[in-house]
FIKOLZA-1660 file (N, C-alpha, C; in steps of 0.1 Angstrom, whole numbers, plus 5000, padded with zeros to 4 digits):
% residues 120
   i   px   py   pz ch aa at
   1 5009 4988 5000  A  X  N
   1 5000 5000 5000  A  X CA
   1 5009 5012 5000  A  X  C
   2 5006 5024 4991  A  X  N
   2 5010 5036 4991  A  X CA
   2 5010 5041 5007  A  X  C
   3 5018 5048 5014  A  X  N
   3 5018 5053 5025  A  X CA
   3 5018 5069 5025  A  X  C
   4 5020 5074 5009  A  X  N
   4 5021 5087 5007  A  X CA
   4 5020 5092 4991  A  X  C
   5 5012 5097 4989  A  X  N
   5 5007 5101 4975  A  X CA
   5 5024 5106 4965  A  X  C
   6 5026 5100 4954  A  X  N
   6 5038 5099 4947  A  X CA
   6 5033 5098 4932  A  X  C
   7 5037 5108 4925  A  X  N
   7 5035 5112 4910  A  X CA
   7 5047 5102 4902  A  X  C
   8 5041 5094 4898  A  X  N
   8 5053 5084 4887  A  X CA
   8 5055 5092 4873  A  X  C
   9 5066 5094 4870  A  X  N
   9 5064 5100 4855  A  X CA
   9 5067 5087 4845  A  X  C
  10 5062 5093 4833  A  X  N
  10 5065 5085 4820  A  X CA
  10 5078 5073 4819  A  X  C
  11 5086 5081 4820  A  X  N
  11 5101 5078 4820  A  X CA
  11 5104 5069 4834  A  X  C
  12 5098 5067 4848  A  X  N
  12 5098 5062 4856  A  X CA
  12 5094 5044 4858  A  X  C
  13 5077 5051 4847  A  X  N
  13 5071 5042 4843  A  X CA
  13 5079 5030 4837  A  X  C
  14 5082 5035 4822  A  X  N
  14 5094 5028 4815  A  X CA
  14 5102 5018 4821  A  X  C
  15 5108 5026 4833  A  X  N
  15 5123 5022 4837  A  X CA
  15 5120 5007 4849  A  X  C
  16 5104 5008 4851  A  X  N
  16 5100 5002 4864  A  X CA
  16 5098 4988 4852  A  X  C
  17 5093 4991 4846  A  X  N
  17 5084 4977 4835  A  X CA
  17 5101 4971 4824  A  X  C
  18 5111 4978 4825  A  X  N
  18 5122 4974 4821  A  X CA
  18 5128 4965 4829  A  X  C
  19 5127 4961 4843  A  X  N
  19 5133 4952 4851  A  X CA
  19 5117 4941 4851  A  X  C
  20 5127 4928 4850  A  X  N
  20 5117 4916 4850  A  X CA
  20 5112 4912 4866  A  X  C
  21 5102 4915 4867  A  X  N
  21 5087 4911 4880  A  X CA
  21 5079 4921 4880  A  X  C
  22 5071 4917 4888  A  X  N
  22 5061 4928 4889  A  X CA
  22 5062 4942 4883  A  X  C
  23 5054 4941 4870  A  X  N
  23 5055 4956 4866  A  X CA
  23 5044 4964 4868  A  X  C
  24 5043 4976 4861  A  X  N
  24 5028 4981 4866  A  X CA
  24 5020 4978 4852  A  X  C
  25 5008 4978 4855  A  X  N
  25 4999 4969 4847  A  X CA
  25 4995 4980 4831  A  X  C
  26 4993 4996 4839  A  X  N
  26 4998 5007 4829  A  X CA
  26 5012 5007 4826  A  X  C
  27 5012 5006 4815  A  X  N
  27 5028 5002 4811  A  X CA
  27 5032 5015 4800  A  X  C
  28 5023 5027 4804  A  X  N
  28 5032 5039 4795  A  X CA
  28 5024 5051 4800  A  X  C
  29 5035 5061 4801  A  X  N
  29 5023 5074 4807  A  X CA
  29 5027 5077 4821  A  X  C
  30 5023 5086 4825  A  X  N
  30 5026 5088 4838  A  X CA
  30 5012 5081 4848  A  X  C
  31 5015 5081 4859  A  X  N
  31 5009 5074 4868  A  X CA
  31 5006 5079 4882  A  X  C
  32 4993 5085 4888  A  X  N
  32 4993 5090 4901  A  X CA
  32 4989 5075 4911  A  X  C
  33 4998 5081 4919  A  X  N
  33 4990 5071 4934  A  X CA
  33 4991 5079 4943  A  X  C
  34 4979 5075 4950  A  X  N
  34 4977 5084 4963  A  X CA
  34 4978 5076 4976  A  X  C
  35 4979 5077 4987  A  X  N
  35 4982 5072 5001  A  X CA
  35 4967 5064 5002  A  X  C
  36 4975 5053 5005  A  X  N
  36 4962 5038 5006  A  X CA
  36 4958 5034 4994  A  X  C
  37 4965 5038 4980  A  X  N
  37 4963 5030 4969  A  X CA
  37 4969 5011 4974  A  X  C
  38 4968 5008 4966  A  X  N
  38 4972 4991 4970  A  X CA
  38 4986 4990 4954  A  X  C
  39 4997 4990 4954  A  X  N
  39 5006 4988 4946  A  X CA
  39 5006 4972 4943  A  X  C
  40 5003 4962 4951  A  X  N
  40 5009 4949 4953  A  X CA
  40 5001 4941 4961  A  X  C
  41 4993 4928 4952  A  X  N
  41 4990 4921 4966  A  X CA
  41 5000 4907 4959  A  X  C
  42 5001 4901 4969  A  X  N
  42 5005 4883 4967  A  X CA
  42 5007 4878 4981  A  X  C
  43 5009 4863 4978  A  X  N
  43 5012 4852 4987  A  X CA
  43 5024 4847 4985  A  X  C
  44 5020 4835 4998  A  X  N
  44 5032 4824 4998  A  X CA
  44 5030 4817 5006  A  X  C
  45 5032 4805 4995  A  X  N
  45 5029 4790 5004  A  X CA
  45 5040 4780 5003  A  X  C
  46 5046 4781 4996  A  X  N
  46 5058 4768 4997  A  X CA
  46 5069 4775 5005  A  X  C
  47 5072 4790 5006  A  X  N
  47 5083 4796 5015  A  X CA
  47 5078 4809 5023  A  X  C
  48 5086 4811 5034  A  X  N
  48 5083 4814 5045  A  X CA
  48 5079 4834 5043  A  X  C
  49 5075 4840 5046  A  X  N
  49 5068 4853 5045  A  X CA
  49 5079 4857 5047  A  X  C
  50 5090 4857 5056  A  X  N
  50 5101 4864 5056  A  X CA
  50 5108 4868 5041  A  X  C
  51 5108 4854 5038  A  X  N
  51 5116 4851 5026  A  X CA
  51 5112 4856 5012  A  X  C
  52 5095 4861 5013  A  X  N
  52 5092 4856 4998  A  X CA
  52 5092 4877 5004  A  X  C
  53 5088 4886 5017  A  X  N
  53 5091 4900 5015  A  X CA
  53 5106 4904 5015  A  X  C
  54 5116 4897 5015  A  X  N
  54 5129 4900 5011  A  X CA
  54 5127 4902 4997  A  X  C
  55 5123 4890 4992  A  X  N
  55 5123 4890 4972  A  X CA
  55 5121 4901 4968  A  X  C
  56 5106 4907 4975  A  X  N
  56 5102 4916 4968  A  X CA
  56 5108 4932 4969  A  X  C
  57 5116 4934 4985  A  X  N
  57 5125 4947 4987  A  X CA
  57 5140 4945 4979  A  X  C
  58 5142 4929 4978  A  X  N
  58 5158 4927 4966  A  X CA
  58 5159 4934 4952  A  X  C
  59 5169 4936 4949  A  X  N
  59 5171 4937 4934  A  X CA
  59 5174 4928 4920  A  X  C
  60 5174 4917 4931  A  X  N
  60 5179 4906 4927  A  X CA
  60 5173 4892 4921  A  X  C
  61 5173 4882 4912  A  X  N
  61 5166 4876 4914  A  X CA
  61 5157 4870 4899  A  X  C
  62 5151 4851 4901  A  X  N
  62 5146 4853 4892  A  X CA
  62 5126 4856 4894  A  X  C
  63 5127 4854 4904  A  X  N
  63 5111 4853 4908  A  X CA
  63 5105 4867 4905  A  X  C
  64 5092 4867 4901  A  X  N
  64 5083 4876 4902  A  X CA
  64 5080 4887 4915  A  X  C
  65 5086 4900 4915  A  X  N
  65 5081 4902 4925  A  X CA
  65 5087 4920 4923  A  X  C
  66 5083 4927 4935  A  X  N
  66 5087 4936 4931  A  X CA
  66 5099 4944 4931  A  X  C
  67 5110 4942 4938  A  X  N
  67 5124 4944 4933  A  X CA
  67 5126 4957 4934  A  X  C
  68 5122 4963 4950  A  X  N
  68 5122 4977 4950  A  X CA
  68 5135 4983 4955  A  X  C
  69 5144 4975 4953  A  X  N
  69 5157 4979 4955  A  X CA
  69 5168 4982 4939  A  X  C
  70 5159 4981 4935  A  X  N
  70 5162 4978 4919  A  X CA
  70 5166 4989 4917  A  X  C
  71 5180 4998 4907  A  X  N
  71 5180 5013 4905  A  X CA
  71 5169 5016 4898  A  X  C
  72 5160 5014 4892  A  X  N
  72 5148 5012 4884  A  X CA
  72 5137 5016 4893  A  X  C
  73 5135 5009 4902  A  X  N
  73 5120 5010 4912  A  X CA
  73 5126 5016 4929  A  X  C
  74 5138 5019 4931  A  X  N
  74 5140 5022 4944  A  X CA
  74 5135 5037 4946  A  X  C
  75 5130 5047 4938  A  X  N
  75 5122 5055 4940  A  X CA
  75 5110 5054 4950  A  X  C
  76 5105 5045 4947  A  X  N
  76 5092 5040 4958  A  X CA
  76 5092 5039 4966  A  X  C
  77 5104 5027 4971  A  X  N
  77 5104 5022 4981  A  X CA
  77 5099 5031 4997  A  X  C
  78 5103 5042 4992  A  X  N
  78 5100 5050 5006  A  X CA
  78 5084 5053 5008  A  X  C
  79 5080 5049 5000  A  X  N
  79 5065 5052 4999  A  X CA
  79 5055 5044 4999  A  X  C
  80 5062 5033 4998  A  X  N
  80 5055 5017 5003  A  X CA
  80 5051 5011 5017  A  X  C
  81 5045 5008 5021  A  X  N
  81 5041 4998 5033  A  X CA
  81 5035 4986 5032  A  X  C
  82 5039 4977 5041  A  X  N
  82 5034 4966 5037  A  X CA
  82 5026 4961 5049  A  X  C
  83 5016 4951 5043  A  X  N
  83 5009 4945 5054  A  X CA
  83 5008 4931 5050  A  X  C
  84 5011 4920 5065  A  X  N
  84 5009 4900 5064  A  X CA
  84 4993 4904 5070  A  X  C
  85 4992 4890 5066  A  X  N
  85 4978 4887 5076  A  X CA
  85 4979 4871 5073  A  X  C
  86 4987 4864 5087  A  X  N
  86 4986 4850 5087  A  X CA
  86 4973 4843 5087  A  X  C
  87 4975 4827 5080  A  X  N
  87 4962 4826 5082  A  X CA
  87 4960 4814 5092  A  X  C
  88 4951 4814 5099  A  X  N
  88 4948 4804 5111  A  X CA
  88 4957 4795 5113  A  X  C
  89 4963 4793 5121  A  X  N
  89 4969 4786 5127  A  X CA
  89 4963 4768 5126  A  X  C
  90 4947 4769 5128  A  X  N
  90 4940 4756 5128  A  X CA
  90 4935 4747 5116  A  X  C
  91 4941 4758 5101  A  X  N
  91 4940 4756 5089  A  X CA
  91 4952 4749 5088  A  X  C
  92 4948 4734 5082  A  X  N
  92 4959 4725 5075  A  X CA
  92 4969 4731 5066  A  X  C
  93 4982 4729 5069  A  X  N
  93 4992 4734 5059  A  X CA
  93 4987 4730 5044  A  X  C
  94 4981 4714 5040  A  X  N
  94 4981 4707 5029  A  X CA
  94 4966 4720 5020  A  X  C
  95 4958 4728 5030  A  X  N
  95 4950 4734 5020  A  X CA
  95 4952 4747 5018  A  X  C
  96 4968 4751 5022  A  X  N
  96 4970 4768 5020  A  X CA
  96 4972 4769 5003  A  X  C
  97 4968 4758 5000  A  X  N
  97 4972 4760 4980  A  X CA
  97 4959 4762 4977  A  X  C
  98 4951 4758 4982  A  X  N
  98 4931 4761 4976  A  X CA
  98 4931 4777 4986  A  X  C
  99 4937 4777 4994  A  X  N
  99 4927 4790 5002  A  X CA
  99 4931 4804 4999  A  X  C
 100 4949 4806 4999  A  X  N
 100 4955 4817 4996  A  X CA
 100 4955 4820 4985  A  X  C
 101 4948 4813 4969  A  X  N
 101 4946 4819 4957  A  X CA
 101 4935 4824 4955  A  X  C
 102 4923 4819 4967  A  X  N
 102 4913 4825 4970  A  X CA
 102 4913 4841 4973  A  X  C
 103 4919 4839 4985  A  X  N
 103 4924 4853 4989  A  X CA
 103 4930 4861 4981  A  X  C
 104 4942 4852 4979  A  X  N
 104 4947 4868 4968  A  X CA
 104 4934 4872 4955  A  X  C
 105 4926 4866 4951  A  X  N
 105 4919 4868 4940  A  X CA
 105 4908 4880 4940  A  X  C
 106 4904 4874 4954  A  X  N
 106 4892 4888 4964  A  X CA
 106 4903 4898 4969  A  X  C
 107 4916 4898 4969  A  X  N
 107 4920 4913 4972  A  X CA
 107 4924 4918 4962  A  X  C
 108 4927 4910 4954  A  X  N
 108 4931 4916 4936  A  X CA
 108 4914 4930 4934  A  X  C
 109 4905 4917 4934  A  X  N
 109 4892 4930 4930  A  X CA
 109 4889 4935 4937  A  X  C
 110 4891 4933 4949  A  X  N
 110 4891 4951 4960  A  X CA
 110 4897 4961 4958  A  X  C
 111 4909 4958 4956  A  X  N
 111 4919 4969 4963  A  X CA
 111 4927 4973 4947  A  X  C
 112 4924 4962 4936  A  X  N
 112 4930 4967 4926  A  X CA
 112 4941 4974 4920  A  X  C
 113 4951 4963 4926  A  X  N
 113 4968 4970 4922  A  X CA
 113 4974 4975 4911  A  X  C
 114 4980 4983 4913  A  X  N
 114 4986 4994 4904  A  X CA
 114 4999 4981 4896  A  X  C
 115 5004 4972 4900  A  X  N
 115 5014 4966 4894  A  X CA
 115 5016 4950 4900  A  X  C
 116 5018 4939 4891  A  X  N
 116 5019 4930 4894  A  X CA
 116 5009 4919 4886  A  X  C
 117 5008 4908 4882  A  X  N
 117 4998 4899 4879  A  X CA
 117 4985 4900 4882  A  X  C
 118 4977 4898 4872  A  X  N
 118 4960 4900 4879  A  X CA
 118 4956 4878 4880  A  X  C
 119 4952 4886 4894  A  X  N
 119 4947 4872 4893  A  X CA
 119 4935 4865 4888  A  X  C
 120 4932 4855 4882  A  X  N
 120 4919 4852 4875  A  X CA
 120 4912 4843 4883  A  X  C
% end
């Protein structure tokens, strides 16, 4: 989530959708976001939440994600926040593959990210 309204220019744009993961879904033009836009949703089930928000603050890397360390996207970074929301404790590990694509799908159409995979 945006934590502070940030004018993306043309050329920013560009430079963000030139590094491979998550790019923004407008891929030319300039771009407003305002504080509490949603930039990013995803999951993770086969590795640990620590590991899969490292990916995404790295620059590094082949996975999808957003790489806001990247000379390309480190503009942002200061204007990002992130939020987990584990899920039950009393939910079997073996059905976090049916539930979390659930979830990500209904936050996809809520909150409608500015960048990243749409989920179907």
């Amino acid at each position: 989530m945006m934590k502070a309204d940030y004018s993306v220019s043309s050329e920013q744009t560009r430079k963000w959708c030139d590094v491979k993961g998550a790019g923004f879904k407008k891929l030319c033009g300039a771009i407003e976001l305002h504080k509490g836009d949603c930039l990013y949703v995803g999951g993770c089930v086969s590795e640990s939440l620590y590991t899969r928000i490292s990916q995404h603050v790295s620059s590094e890397g082949e996975f999808t994600a957003l790489k806001l360390s990247h000379p390309n996207r480190d503009f942002l970074k200061p204007y990002v926040i992130g939020y987990a929301f584990p899920i039950d404790k009393g939910i079997k590990k073996e059905y976090y593959q049916y539930i979390i694509p659930q979830i990500e799908k209904r936050l996809h159409a809520k909150f409608e990210p500015v960048a990243g995979s749409k989920r179907v």
